[in-house]
KOLSE-62417 format. One line per 2 residues: number of its first residue (from 1); for each residue x, y, z of C-alpha. Coordinates in Angstrom, 1 decimal, decimal comma. Example, Ala and Ser with C-alpha at 12.3 -4.5 7.8 and 13.67 -1.06 7.14 Angstrom:
! residues 2
1 = 12,3/-4,5/7,8  13,7/-1,1/7,1
END
This chain:
! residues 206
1 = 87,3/28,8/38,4  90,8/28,3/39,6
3 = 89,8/28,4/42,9  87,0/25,7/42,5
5 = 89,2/22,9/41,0  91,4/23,4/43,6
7 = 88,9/23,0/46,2  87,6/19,6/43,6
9 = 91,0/18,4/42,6  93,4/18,9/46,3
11 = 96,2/17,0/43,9  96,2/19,8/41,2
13 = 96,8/22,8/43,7  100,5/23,1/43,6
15 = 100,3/22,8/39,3  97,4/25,5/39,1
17 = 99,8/27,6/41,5  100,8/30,8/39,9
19 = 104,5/31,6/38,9  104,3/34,1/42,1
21 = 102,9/31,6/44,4  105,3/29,2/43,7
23 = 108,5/31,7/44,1  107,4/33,0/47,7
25 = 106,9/29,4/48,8  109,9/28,8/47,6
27 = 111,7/32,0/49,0  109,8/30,9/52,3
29 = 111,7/28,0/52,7  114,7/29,5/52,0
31 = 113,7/31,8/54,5  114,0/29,0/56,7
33 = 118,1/28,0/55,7  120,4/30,3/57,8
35 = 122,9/31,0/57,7  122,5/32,2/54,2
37 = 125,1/30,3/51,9  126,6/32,5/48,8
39 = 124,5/30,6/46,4  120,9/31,1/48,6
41 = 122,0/35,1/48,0  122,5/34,9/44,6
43 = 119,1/33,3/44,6  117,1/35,3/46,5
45 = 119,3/38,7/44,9  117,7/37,5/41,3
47 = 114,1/38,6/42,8  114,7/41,9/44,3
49 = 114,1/43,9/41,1  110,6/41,9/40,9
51 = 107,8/43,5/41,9  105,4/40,4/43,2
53 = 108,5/38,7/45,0  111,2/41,4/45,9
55 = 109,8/42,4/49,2  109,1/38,9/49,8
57 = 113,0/37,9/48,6  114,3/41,2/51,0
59 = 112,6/39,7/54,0  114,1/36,6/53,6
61 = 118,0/37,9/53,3  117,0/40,5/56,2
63 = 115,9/39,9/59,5  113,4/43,3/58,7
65 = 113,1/45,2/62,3  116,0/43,4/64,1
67 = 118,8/45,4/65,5  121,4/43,0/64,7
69 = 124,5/44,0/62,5  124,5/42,7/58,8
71 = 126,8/40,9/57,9  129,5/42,5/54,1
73 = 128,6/40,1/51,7  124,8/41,5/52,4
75 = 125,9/44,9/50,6  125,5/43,8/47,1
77 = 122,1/42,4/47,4  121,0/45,8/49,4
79 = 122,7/47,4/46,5  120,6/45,7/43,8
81 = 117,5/46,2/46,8  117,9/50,2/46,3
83 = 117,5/49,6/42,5  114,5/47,8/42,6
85 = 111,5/49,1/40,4  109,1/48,1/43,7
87 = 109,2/51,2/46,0  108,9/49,0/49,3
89 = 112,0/47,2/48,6  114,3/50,3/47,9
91 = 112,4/51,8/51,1  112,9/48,8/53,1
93 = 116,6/48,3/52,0  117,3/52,0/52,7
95 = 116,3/51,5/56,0  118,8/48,6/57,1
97 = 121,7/49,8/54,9  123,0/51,4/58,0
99 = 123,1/48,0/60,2  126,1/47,1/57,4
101 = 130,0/47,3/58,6  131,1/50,8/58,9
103 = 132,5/52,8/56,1  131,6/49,7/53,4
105 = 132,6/51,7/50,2  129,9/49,6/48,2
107 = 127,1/50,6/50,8  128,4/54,1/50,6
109 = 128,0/54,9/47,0  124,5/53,2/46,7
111 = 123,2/55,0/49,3  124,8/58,5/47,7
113 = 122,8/57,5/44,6  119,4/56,9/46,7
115 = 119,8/60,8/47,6  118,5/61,3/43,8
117 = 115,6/58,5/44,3  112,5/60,1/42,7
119 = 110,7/59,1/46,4  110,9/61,4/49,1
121 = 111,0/58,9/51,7  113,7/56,0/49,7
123 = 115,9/59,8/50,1  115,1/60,6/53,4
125 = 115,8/57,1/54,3  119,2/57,3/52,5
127 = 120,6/60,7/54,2  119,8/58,7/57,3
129 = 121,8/55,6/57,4  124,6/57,7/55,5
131 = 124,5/59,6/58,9  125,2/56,2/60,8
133 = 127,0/54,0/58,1  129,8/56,1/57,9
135 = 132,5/57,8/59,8  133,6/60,2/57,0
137 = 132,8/64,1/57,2  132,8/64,2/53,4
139 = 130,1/61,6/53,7  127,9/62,3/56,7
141 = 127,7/66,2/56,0  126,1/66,3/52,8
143 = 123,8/64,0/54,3  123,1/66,0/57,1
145 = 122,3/68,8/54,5  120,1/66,9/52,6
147 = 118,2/66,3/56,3  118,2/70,1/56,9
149 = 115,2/69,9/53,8  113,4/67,9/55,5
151 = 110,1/68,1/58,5  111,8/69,7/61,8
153 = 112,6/66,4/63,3  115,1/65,5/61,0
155 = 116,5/69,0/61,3  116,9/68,6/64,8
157 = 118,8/65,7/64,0  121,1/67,2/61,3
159 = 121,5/70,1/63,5  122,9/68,1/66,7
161 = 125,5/66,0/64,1  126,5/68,9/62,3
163 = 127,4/70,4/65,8  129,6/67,9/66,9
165 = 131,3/68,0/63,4  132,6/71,8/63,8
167 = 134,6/73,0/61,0  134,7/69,7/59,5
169 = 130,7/71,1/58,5  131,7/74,1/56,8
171 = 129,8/72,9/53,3  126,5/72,7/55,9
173 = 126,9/76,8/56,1  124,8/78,0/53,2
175 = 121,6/75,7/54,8  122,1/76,7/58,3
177 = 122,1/80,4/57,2  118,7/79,5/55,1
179 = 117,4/78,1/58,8  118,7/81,1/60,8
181 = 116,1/83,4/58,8  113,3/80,7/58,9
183 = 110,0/81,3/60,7  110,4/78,5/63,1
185 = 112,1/79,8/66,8  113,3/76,6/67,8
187 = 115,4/76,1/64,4  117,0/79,5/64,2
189 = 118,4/79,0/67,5  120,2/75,5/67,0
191 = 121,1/77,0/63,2  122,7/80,4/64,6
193 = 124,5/78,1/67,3  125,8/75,2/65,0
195 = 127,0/78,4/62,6  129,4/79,5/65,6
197 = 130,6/76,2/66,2  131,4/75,4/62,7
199 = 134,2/78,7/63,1  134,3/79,0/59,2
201 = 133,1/81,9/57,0  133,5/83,9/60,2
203 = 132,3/87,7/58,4  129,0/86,2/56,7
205 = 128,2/84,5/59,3  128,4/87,9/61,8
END
């Protein structure tokens, strides 16, 4: 029925428009004004925990795909993003976090929490961009051990950090011994290797 008056009465479109409708217009045009000013991220921020308009509000404050570094004051709406009841927008946030300034103690700790997110992949996403957001051993190698649970790609990848970490990866030991006695060749190899670089825990290791 909607859909017929509007076809009868063009005048009457925009007031038979639904509440979502009108906010991703709106968040559309917004889309439109950058630089973003404070108060167009406070704005856009106020839909990220909605589930018709948050992915549309998160596309909007992030250029989704670019390579581009972010810019601080994008941490607290990223922050808010990896609370979001909508699964896409704490996905999609994880996956940016890391284009943040280095070591940004706000991005830190909300991508520490997303390591408990109750999706695989929001988790995953998190261990990653901890892996690249931050400079800190005490950050980037629990990380790496949450990535040591995941497919063997990601392994790979914890592996080769954890390697050039040394003994500043001791805490990665107990995994890497898990992986040394695993079935697949290719893992026990880089495990038993990273084990001797790590040069801690020296008799259990032997």
């Amino acid at each position: 029925m909607l859909a017929l008056v509007r076809q009868q009465v063009p005048s009457r479109r925009a007031w038979l428009m639904s509440q979502s409708e009108r906010h991703q217009r709106s968040i559309n045009v917004l889309r439109q004004m950058q630089p973003h000013s404070k108060e167009i991220i406070a704005v856009l921020s106020a839909h990220l925990n909605n589930t018709n308009t948050g992915i549309w509000a998160l596309n909007a404050l992030v250029p989704i795909g670019d390579r581009e570094p972010l810019h601080a004051e994008m941490a607290e709406p990223l922050t808010v993003a990896l609370r979001s009841a909508d699964v896409g927008v704490r996905r999609t946030a994880a996956s940016v976090m890391h284009r943040l300034p280095s070591d940004h103690p706000l991005a830190i700790t909300s991508l520490q929490r997303s390591l408990g997110d109750p999706d695989q992949l929001v988790r995953m996403l998190a261990a990653m961009a901890l892996t690249r957001a931050s400079t800190n051993a005490s950050v980037i190698v629990p990380a790496y051990v949450h990535l040591l649970q995941q497919d063997p790609q990601f392994k790979k990848h914890a592996l080769a950090g954890i390697v050039r970490l040394e003994s500043q990866a001791a805490e990665a030991v107990p995994a890497l011994m898990r992986i040394a006695k695993g079935e697949h060749g290719e893992l026990r190899q880089r495990a038993v290797y990273a084990l001797g670089r790590i040069h801690c825990e020296g008799e259990r290791v032997l």
